[in-house]
Structure formats: C-alpha cells, structure tokens
NULUM-374666 format. One record per residue (C-alpha): residue in one letter; x, y, z negated. Coordinates in steps of 0.1 Angstrom, whole numbers, plus 2048, in hexadecimal, padded with zeros to 3 digits. Last residue first. Example, Ala and Ser with C-alpha at 12.3 -4.5 7.8 and 13.67 -1.06 7.14 Angstrom:
% residues 2
S8897F57B9
A87B7D37B2
END
This chain:
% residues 166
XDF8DB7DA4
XE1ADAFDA5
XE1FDBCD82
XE47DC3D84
XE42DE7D92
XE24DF0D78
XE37DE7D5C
XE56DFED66
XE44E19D6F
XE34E15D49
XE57E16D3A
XE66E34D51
XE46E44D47
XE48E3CD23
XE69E44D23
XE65E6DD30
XE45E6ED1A
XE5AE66CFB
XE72E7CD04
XE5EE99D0B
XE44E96CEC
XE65E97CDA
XE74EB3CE4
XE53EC6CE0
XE52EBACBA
XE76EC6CB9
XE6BEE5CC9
XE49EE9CB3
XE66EE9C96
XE64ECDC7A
XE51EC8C5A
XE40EABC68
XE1CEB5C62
XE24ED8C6A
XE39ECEC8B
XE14EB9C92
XDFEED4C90
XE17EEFCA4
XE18ECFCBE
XDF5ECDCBE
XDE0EB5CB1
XDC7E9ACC5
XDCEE79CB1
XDD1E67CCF
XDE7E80CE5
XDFDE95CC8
XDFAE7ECAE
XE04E61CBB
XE1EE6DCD4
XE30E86CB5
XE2BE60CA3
XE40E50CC0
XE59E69CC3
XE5DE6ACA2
XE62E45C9D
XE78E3FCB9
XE66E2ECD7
XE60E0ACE2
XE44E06CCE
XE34E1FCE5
XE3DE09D01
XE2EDEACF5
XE0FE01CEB
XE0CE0AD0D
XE10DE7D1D
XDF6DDCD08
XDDEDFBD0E
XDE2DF6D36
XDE0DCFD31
XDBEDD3D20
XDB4DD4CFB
XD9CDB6CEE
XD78DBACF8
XD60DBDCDA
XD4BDA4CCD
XD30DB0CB8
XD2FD9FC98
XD17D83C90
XCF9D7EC7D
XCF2D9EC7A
XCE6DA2C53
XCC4D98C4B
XCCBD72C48
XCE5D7FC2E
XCD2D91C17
XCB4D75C15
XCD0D56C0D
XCDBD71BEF
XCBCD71BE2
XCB3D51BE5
XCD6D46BD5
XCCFD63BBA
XCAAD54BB8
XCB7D2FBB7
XCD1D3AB9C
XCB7D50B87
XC99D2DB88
XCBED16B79
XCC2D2FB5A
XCA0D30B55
XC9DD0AB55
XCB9D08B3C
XCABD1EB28
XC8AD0EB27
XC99CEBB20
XCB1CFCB07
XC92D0CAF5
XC7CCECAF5
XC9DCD8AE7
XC9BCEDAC9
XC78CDFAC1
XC6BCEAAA2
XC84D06A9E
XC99D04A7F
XCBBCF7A8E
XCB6D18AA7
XCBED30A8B
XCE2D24A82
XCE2D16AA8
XCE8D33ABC
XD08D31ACB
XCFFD0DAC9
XCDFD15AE0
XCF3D2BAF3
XD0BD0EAFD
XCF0CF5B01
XCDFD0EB1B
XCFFD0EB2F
XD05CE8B2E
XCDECE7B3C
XCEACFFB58
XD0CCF2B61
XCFCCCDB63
XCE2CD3B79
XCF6CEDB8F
XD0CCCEB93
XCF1CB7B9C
XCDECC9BB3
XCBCCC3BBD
XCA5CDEBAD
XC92CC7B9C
XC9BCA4B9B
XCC1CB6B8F
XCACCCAB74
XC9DCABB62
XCB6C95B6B
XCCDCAFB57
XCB5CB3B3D
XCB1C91B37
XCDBC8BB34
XCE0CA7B1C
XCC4C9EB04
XCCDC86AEE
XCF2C8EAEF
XCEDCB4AE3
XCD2CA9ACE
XCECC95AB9
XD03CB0ABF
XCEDCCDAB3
XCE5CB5A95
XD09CAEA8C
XD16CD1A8F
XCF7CE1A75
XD02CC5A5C
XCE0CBAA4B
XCD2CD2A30
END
C-alpha cells in the first residue's frame, strides 16, 4: 500500500492550481478561489484513510470545493438581498436648538441633586413624594432642591437671553 501522505500530496500539488483557475474563471475571485479549494483539500485529508480508495478523489474535492464556493455566493446574495431591503438611509433628525443647548449648559451647571431632583421631577414626570423615595430623602429636601435649582436656572437662563442680542 503506497504512503497515504505522499499520495494526498502528490494530488494535492497536481490539482491545487486547476481548481483554483477553475473556480477563480468562475466566480471571479481569486482569493475566495483559493480559500475554497484549500478548504476542500483540508477535508479531503481529514478524510483521506477512506478517500485514497475512491476512483477519483480529486472528483470529490472538485465538487466540494464548488459547493463550498455556490454557499458563499448565496450567503453574499443573501446577504446583498437583506440589505437592499433595509432603508437605505436614516432619517435625519434636526440637531437640538439654542433653547435646549443653553438649558442643558445650565443644568450642568447645577449640583448633582438638584440637577437629578430637576431631571426627574420635570422630564421624567415624578413627583417629589416619587422622587424623595427614589433618593431616600425627605419631600422637603427634594422640595429644597427643586427650589434651588429652579432659582439658578432662571438667573442662568436670564442671563443667556440678555447677552444674545437677538
């Protein structure tokens, strides 16, 4: 019995190179080519105890390797399909205006508390018994801060709107 290595090497170098022209006339890419047809020579040695015996054990790589190549162009296919229904761009939204800029400069001017009691009390719609529960804290601090925090916003905001000479 000749040495199983040898022979899958000798048709290993026989072959290679046809099947790659073979595949690369085909479908039109080289490297995809070459992956596929070094993909069915790996499961062909991975195989090659029975595969030795086969008539033609080049047939089966050749068939392999052109399966392998017909399931890439279908996932690329498929794939190319998926996206050509999706939008083909997203919407474009208007960025904030000068009233929300200035605004948030201003809350980030704030202390933390105040600034989530703010938060949460006019944009996340709680109340101040909702929010003292949150923050383990009386209503009256939570009061105290909504307070504060509205007193400098308003001094902040006056401020804006004096130096914009609109």
């Amino acid at each position: 019995m000749p040495n199983e290595t040898s022979s899958f090497d000798e048709i290993y170098a026989a072959h290679y190179g046809d099947l790659t022209v073979q595949l690369y006339a085909y479908f039109g890419d080289r490297q995809e080519a070459q992956d596929v047809v070094q993909e069915a020579f790996c499961r062909a040695y991975a195989k090659w105890r029975t595969m030795s015996r086969y008539d033609d054990p080049v047939a089966w790589v050749r068939r392999v390797a052109w399966n392998l190549a017909i399931n890439g162009w279908r996932r690329k296919r498929t794939a190319g399909r998926f996206l050509r229904r999706q939008r083909p761009a997203e919407p474009q939204i208007d960025g904030p205006g000068p009233e929300r800029v200035a605004l948030i400069a201003a809350l980030a001017t704030l202390p933390d508390h105040h600034r989530r009691a703010v938060v949460l009390h006019y944009l996340a719609d709680q109340s101040v018994a909702e929010i003292a529960d949150r923050l383990g804290v009386a209503e009256g601090t939570v009061k105290s801060w909504l307070h504060r925090a509205r007193t400098a916003l308003a001094a902040q905001l006056d401020l804006a709107e004096s130096e914009d000479p609109r």
